[in-house]
MIMIKE-616268 format. One record per residue (C-alpha): residue number from 0; residue in three letters; y, x, z. Coordinates in steps of 0.05 Angstrom, whole numbers, plus 5000, padded with zeros to 4 digits. Layout:
N
PT  num  residuo     Y     X     Z
PT  NUM      Ala     Y     X     Z
...
This chain:
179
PT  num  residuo     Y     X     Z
PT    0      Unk  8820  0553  1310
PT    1      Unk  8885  0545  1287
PT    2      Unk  8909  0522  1212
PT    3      Unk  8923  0592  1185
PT    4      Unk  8858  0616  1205
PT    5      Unk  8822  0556  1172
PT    6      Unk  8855  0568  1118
PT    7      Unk  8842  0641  1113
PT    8      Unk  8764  0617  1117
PT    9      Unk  8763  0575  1053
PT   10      Unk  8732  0606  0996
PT   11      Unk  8770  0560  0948
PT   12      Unk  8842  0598  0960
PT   13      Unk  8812  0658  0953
PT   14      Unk  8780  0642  0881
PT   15      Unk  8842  0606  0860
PT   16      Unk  8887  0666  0890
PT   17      Unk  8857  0718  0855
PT   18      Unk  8846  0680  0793
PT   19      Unk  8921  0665  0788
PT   20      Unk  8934  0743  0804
PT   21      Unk  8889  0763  0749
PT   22      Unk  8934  0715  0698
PT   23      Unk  9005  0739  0736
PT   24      Unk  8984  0805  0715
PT   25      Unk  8959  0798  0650
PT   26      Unk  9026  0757  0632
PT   27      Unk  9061  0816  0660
PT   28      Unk  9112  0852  0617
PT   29      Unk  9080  0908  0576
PT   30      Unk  9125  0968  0622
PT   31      Unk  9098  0941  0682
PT   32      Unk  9021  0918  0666
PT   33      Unk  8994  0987  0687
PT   34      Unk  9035  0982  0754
PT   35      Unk  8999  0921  0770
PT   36      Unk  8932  0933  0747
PT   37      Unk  8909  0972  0811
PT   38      Unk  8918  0923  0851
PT   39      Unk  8866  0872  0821
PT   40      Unk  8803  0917  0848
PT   41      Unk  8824  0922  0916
PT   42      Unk  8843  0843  0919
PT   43      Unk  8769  0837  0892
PT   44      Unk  8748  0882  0942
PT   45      Unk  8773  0847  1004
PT   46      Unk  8761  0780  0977
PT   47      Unk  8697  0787  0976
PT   48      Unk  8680  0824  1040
PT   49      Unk  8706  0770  1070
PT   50      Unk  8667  0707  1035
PT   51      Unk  8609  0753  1054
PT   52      Unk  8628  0762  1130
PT   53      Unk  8648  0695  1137
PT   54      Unk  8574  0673  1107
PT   55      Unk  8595  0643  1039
PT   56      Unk  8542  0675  1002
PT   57      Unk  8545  0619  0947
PT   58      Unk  8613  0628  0941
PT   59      Unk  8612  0703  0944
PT   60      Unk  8562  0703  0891
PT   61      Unk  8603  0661  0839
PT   62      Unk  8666  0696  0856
PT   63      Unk  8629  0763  0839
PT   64      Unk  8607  0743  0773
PT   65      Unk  8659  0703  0751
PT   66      Unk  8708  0767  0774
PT   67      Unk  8674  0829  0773
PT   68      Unk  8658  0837  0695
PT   69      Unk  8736  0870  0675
PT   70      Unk  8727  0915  0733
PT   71      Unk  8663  0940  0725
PT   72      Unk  8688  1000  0670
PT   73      Unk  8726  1024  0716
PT   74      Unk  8686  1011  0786
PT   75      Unk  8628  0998  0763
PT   76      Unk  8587  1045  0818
PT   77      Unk  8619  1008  0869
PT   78      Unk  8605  0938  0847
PT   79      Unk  8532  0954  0838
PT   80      Unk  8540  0972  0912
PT   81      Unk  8569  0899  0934
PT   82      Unk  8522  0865  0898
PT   83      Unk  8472  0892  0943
PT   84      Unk  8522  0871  1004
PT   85      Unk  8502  0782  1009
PT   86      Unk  8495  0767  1072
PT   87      Unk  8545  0780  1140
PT   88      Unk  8488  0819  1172
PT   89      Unk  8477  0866  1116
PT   90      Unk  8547  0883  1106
PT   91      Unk  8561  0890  1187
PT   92      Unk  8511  0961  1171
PT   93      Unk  8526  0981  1118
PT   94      Unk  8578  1043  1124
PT   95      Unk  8612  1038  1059
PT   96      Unk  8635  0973  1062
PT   97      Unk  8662  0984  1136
PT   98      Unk  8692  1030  1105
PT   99      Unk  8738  0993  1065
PT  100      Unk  8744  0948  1126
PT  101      Unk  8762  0999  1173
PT  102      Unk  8816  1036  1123
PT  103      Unk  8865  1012  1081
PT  104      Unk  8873  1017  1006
PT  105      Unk  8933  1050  0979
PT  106      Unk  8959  1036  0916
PT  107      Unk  9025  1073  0876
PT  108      Unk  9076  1029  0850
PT  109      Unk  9146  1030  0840
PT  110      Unk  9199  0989  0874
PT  111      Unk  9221  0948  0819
PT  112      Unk  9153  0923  0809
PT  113      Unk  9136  0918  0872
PT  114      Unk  9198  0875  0880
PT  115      Unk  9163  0828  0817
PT  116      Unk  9098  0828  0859
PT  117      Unk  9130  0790  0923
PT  118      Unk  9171  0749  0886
PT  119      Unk  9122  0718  0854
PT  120      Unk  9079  0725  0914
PT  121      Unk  9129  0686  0952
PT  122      Unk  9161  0647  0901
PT  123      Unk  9118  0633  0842
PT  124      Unk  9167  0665  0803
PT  125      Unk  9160  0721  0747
PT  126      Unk  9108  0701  0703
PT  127      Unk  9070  0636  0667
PT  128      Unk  8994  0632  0666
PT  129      Unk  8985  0632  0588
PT  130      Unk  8970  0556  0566
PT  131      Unk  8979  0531  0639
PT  132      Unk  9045  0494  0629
PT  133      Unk  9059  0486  0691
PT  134      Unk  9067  0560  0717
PT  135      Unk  9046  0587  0784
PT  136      Unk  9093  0546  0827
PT  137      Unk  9051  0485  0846
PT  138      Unk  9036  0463  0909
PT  139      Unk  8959  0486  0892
PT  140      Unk  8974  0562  0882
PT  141      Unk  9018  0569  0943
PT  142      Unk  8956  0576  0989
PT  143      Unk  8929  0621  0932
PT  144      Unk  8984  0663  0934
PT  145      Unk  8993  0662  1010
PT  146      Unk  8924  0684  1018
PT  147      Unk  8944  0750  0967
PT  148      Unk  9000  0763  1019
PT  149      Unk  8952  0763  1078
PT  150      Unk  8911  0817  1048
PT  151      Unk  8970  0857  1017
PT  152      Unk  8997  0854  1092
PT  153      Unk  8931  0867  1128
PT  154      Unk  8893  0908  1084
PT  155      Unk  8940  0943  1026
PT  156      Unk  9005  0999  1029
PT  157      Unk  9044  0998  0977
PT  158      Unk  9072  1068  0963
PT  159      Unk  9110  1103  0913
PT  160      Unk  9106  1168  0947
PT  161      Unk  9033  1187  0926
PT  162      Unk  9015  1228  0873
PT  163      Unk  8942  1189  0859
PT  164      Unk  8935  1121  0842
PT  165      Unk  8892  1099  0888
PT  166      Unk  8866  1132  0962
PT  167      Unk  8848  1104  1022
PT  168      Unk  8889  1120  1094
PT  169      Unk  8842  1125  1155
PT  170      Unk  8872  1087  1205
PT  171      Unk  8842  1132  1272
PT  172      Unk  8860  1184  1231
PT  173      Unk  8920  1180  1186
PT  174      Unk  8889  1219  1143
PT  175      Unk  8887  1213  1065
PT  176      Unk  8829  1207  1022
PT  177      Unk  8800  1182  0950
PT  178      Unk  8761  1121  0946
């Protein structure tokens, strides 16, 4: 196994990764807040499908409540779902959730935000955790952040073309549905 694929197995980065989007977001300029907002459901998504393949079911568990609760107006038929989905087994049959494995999820933003998004994402730059003090550039959040940029790479497009928010691109496909 080699380091970047231990790494991509600790829970910890994941927790601390999406915790630290959640604040980059919220301490997002007012014009660009709703550009950024999409993107916190599918980083919950994927985060924890994976602590549930990779059999952290503790760690899946706390991530889902500690996460979940300012998504759930919004997705809230779909979380119920995952919270059914504990254990690697369970989630390798059920056809929803491969799914969301199998495809990925498309979200519509514009350049100039998008351009925010991976500078901070590779940087640390463009925006202070609110009573942090030490913003997101420490040594701590770069694994964080690094594991935001494997699932943005692996499992997100970023496109300004679409007319919908969110939609999912079969892969076998390349065809276009909504979530």
């Amino acid at each position: 196994m080699t380091i970047e694929e231990a790494l991509a197995r600790d829970p910890t980065d994941k927790q601390r990764g999406y915790k630290e989007l959640e604040e980059w977001v919220d301490g997002a300029l007012d014009m660009y807040r709703p550009e950024f907002r999409p993107i916190l459901f599918p980083m919950f998504l994927y985060f924890y499908l994976e602590l549930v393949q990779q059999a952290h079911s503790e760690a899946a568990q706390h991530f889902f409540e500690t996460y979940s609760p300012p998504l759930m107006s919004t997705h809230a038929q779909i979380l119920n779902h995952l919270k059914s989905i504990k254990l690697p087994h369970i989630l390798a049959q059920d056809e929803h959730a491969q799914r969301y494995l199998d495809e990925k999820y498309v979200i519509r933003m514009s350049r100039s935000a998008f351009g925010l998004l991976l500078g901070w994402l590779m940087e640390g730059s463009g925006g202070e955790a609110m009573g942090a003090g030490e913003g997101f550039g420490g040594e701590k959040n770069k694994r964080g952040r690094a594991t935001i940029r494997r699932i943005l790479n692996d499992r997100i497009i970023v496109d300004g073309k679409r007319h919908s928010c969110l939609s999912f691109r079969n892969q076998a496909t390349d065809r276009w549905s909504p979530p």
